[in-house]
N, C-alpha and C positions, 0 to 999 in steps of 0.2 A: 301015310298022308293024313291030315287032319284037315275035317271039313270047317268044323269049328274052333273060330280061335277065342280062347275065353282072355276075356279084357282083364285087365289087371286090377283089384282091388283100391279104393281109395287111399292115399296114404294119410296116415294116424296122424301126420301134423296140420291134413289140411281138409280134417274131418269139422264138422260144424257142430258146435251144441245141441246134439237131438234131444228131444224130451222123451218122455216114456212113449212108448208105441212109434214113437215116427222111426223111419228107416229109411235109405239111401236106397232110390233105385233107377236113378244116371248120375254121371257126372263125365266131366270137362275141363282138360287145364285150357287155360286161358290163352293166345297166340301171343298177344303184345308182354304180356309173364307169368311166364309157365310155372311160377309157384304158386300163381293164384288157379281157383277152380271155382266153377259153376256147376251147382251140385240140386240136385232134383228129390226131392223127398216124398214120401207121399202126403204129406200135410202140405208143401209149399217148395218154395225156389231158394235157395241158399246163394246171395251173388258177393263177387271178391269182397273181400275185405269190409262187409254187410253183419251189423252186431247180430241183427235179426233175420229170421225170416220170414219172405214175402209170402204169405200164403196163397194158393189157386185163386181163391176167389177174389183178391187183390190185386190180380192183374185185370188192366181193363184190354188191353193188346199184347199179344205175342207174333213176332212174325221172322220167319225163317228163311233166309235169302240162297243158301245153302253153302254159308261159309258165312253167316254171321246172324248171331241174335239177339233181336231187339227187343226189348221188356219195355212197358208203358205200365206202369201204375196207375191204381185209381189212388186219388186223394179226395180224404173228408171234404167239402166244403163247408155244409154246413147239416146239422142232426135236426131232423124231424120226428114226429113223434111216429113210432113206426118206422123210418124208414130214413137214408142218408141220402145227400145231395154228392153226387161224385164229380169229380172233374179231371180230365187227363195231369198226373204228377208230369216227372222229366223222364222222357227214357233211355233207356242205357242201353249201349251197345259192346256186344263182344265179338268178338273172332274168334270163331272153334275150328282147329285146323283137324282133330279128328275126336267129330261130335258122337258118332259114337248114334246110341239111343236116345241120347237127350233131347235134342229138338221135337220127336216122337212122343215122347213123355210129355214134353210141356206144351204142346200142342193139347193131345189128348186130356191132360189135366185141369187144364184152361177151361175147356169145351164141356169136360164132366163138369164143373162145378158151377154151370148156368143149369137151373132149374126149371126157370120161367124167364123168357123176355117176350118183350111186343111194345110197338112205337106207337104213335098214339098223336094225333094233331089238337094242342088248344086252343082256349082262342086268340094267344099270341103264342108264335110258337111252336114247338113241338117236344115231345118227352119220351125218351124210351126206358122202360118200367122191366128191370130185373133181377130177380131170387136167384140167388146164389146159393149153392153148399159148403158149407164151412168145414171143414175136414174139423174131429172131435165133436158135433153137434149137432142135434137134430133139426129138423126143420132149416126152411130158407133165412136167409139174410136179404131184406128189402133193400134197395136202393135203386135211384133214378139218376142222369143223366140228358141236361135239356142239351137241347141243339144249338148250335150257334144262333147269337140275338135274340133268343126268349130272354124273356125279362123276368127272369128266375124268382123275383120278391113280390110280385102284382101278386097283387090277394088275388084276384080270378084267377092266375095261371095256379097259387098254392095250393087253392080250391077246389081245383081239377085234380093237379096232381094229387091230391090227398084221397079222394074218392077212386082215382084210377090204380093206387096202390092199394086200398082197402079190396077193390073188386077183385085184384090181382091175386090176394091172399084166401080169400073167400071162395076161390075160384078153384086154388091148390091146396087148400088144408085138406086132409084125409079123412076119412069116416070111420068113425071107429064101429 
């Protein structure tokens, strides 16, 4: 009798471009087709028929319904000096009929790569300020996220925001 049953290895045609050092440590064929798979790496998410991959810290949401996973991206808005303006992408949904570890993973991987966050009221407004870990690099990666109805371009909210990211860094740099 075996207690443990060992999952089967990815197959070789529907392995993703890894780079040097990255490696496979879940994956998922897909319900709606099962030739596609959602694939977990330690650097990031590999999703069907995706040239690239989304890395940890480029997820702004992940959430697990427990037969389906849904990815939210952050997308660029706009580049500050120091630090980027994110805005919910589109998110995607899959169907995993046996997920296996992977929800696990991207849970956990999600959550590891938040460094520093904290919300923060301006005076229109409000902004929540987050360092992220970029898998391959040291140190955080800046970016913010206003709330609905800040008026994201008002020099007073920029103004803020600029000074509540500098605190934020000055806050987490390490001492050598």
């Amino acid at each position: 009798m075996r207690l443990f049953r060992r999952r089967p290895s990815l197959p070789a045609g529907s392995r993703p471009p890894l780079v040097a050092e990255e490696r496979v440590v879940a994956w998922c064929r897909v319900a709606e087709s099962p030739e596609d798979v959602v694939v977990a790496t330690n650097y990031g998410i590999w999703l069907p028929s995706a040239v690239e991959r989304l890395g940890w810290h480029e997820i702004h949401k992940a959430a697990w319904s427990g037969r389906e996973l849904r990815i939210t991206p952050a997308e660029v808005a706009v580049e500050r000096d120091g630090y980027t303006v994110l805005v919910d992408g589109p998110a995607v949904s899959f169907l995993l009929l046996e997920p296996g570890e992977l929800p696990d993973e991207v849970r956990a991987r999600v959550t590891r790569s938040v460094g520093y966050t904290s919300h923060h009221t301006l005076p229109e407004g409000s902004v929540r300020v987050v360092g992220r870990r970029v898998s391959g690099r040291n140190g955080l990666s800046w970016a913010v996220r206003y709330d609905s109805g800040t008026p994201v371009e008002s020099g007073e909210v920029v103004e803020a925001t600029d000074e509540l990211v500098g605190t934020a860094r000055s806050a987490t740099e390490t001492v050598d």
